[in-house]
MARPA-738770 format. One line per 2 residues: number of its first residue (from 1); their letters; for each residue x, y, z of N, C-alpha, C. Coordinates in pm, whole numbers. Layout:
<pts>
NUM	A	X,Y,Z,X,Y,Z,X,Y,Z  ... .
</pts>
This chain:
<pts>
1	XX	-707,1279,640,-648,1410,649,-527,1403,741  -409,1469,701,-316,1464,784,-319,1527,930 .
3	XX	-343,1520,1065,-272,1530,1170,-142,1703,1136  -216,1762,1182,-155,1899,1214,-102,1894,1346 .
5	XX	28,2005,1377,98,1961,1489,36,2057,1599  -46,1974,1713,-75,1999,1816,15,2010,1970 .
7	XX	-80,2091,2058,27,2157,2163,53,1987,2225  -56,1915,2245,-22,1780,2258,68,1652,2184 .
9	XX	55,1696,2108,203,1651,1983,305,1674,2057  322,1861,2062,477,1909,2077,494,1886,2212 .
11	XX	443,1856,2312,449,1850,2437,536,1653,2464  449,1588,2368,477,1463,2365,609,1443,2263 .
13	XX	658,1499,2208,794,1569,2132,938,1589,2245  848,1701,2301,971,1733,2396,1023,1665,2508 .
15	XX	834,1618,2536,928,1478,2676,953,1358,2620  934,1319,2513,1002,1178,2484,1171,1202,2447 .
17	XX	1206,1326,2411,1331,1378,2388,1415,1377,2507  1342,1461,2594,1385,1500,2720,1423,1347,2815 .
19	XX	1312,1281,2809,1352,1154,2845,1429,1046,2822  1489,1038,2683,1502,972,2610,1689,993,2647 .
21	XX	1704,1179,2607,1826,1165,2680,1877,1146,2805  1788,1176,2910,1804,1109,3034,1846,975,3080 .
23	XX	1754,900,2973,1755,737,2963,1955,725,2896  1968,751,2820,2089,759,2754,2233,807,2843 .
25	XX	2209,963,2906,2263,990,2996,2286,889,3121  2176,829,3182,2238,709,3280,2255,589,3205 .
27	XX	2278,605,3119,2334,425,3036,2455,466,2983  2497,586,2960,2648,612,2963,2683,640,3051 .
29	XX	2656,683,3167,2723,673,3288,2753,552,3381  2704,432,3306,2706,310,3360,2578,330,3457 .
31	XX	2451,329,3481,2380,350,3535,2245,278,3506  2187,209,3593,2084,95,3548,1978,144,3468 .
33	XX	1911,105,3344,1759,157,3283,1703,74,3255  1616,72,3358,1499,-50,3315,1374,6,3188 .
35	XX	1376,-104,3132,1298,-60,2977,1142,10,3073  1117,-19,3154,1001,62,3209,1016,182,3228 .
37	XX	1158,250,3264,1171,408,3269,1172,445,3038  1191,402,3002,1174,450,2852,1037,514,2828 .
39	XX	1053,580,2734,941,686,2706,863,649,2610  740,498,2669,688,459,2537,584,494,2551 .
41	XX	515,590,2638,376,662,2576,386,755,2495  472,839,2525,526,940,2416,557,877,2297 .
43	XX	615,793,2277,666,751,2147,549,680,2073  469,609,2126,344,558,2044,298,691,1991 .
45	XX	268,821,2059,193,936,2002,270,980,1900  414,992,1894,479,1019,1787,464,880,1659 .
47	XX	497,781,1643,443,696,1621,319,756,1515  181,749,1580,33,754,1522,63,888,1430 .
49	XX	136,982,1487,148,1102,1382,269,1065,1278  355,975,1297,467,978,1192,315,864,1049 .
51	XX	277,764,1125,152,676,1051,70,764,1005  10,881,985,-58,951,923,-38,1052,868 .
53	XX	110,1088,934,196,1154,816,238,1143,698  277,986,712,360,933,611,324,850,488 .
55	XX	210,738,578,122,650,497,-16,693,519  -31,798,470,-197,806,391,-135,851,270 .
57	XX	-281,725,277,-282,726,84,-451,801,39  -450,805,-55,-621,816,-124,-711,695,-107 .
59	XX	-819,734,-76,-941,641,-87,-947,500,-169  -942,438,-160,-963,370,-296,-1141,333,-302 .
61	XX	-1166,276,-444,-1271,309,-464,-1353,146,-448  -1350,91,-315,-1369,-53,-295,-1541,-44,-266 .
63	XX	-1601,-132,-274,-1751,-157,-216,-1737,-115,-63  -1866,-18,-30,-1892,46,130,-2078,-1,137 .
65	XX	-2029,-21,249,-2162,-23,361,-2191,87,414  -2323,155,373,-2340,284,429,-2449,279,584 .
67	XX	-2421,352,645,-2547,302,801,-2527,470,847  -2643,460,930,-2673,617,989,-2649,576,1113 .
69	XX	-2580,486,1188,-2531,477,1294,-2421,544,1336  -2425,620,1465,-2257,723,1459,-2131,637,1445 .
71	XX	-2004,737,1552,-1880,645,1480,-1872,617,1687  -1916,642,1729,-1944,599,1828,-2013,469,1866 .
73	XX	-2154,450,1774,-2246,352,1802,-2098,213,1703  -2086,325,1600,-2016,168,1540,-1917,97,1587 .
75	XX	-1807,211,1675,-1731,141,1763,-1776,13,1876  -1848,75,1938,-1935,56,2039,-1952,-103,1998 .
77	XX	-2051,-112,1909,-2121,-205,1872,-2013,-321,1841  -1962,-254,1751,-1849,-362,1690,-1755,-440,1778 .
79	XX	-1712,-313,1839,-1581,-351,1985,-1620,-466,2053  -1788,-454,2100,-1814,-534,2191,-1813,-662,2111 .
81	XX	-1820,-715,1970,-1808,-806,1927,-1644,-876,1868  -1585,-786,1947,-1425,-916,1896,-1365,-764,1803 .
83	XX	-1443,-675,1746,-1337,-568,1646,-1242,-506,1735  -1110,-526,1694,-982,-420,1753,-959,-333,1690 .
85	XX	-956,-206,1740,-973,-103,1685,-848,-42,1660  -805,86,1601,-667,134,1619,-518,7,1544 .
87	XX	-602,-14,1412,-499,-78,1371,-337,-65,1330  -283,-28,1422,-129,64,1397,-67,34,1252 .
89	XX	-54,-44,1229,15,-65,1145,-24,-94,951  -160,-23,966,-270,-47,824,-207,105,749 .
91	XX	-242,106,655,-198,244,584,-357,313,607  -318,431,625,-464,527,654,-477,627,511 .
93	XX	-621,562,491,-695,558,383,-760,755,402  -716,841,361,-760,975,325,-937,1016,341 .
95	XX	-984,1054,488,-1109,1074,543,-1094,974,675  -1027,872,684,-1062,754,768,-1066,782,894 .
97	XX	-1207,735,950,-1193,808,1119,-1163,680,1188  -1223,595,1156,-1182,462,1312,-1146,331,1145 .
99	XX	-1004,266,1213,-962,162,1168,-947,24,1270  -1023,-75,1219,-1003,-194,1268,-997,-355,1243 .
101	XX	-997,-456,1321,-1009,-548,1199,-1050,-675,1327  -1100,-788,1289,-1116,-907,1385,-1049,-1006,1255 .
103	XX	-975,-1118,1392,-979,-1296,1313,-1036,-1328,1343  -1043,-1438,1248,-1078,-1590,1249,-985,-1643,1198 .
105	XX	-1027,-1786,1237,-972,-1879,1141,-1087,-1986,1044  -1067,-2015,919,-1147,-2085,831,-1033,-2154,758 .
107	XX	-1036,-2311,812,-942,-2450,762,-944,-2449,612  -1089,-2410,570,-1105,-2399,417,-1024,-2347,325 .
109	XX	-972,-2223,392,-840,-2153,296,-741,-2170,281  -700,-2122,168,-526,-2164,153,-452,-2073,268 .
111	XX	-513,-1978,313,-394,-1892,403,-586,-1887,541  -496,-2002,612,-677,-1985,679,-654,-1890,837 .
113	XX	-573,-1810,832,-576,-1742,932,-661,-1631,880  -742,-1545,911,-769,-1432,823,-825,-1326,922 .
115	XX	-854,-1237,876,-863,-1120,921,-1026,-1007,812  -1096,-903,890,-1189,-848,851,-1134,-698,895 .
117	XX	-1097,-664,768,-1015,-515,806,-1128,-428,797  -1199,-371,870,-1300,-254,903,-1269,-100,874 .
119	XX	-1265,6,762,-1239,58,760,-1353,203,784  -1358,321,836,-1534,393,861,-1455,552,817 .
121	XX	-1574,568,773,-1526,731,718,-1687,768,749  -1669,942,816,-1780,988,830,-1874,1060,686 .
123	XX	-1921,1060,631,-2001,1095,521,-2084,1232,551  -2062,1298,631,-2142,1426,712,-2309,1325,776 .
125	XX	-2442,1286,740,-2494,1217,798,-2533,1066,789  -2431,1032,728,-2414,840,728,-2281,817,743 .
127	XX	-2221,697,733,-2094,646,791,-2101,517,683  -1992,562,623,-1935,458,539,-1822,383,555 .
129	XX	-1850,224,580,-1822,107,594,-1691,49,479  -1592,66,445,-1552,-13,427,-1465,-159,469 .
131	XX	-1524,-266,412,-1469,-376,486,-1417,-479,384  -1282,-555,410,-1228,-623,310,-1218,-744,421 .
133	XX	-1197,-900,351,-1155,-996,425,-1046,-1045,355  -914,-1089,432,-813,-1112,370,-671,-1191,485 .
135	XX	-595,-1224,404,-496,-1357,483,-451,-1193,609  -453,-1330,724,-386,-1204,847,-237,-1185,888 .
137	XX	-257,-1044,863,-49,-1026,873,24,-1054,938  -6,-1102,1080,86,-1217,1174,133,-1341,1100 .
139	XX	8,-1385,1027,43,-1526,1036,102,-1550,903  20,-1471,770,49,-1491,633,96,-1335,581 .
141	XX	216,-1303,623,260,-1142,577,311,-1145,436  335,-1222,372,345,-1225,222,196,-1227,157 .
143	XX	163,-1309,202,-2,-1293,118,-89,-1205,142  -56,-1120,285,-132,-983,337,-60,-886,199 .
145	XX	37,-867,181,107,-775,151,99,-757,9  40,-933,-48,64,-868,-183,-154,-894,-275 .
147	XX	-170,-857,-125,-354,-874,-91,-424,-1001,-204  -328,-1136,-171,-368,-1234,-238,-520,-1269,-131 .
149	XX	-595,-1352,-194,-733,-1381,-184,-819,-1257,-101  -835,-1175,-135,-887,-1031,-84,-1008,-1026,-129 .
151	XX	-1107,-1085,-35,-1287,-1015,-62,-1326,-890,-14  -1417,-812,-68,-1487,-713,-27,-1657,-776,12 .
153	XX	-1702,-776,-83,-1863,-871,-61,-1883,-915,105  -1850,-1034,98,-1838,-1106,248,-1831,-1020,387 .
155	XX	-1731,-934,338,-1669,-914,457,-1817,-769,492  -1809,-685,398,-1952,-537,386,-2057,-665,435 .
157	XX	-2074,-746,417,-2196,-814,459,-2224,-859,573  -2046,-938,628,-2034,-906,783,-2049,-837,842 .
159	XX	-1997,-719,821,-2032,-571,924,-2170,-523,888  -2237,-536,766,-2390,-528,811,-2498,-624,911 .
161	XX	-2452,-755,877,-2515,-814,991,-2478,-767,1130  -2350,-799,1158,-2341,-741,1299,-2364,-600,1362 .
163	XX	-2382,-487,1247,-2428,-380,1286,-2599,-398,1330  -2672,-467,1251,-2784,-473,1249,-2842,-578,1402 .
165	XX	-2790,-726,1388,-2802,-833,1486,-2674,-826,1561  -2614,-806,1687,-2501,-823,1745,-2505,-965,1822 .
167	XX	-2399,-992,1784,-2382,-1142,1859,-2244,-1160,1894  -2265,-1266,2031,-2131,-1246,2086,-2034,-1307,2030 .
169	XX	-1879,-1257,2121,-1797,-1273,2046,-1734,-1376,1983  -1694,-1420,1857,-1664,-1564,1817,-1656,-1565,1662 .
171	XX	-1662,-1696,1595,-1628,-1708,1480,-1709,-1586,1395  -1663,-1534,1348,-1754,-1405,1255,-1797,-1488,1130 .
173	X	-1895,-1530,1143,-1992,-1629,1049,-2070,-1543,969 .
</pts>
């Protein structure tokens, strides 16, 4: 669902503006700006709303892992095992409450950097799992992009084990 504009939005609007010309104002006046005075908390918040403004798309209709665990427990759980959460730069999938993803690496593949993109939507009383495994966009951004070797299976099966058995953090086996 799209992000409606909040007093916290517009607040984070006006001072990254406000700042921004300030920053500008002493750099045309010949006047020192260290990239630490720039307004990058504000701008990440603008940022997350321009990302859910812009790129949500619809659901697609991939294999889910369903669990009656909250979106709390799943964070929780997951986080503590290697999942980064808040994937900035994923397209947001229409319902999606928490986005995330862990690497590995597996020598076996043709693109063996890879990645377990975690996707969770609340269901009113279960939480549905979707999870894909696929080349990771640091390392292989052509083969992320055009979702060459892309499992679903594996990866729903990962996040059920580790929802179920948690183990620490490391190769996601």
């Amino acid at each position: 669902m799209i992000q409606s504009l909040t007093p916290e939005l517009i607040a984070a609007g006006v001072t990254f503006l406000t700042l921004l010309i300030d920053a500008l104002r002493r750099y045309h006046n010949d006047e020192e700006v260290r990239i630490y005075q720039l307004p990058w908390i504000e701008f990440r918040a603008l940022f997350e709303f321009g990302r859910r403004l812009f790129f949500t798309i619809d659901r697609p209709d991939h294999p889910v892992l369903t669990t009656d665990k909250t979106l709390s427990q799943i964070k929780t759980e997951l986080g503590k095992q290697g999942v980064k959460w808040r994937h900035r730069f994923a397209y947001v999938y229409e319902g999606e409450e928490l986005n995330g993803y862990i690497y590995y690496y597996d020598p076996e593949r043709d693109h063996p950097h890879r990645m377990i993109h975690l996707r969770v939507f609340d269901e009113g009383a279960l939480r549905e799992i979707q999870a894909h495994e696929e080349p990771h966009w640091y390392h292989h951004p052509i083969a992320h992009l055009r979702s060459d070797d892309m499992e679903f299976v594996p990866a729903n099966e990962w996040a059920k084990r580790r929802l179920e058995n948690a183990v620490p953090v490391g190769y996601p086996n």
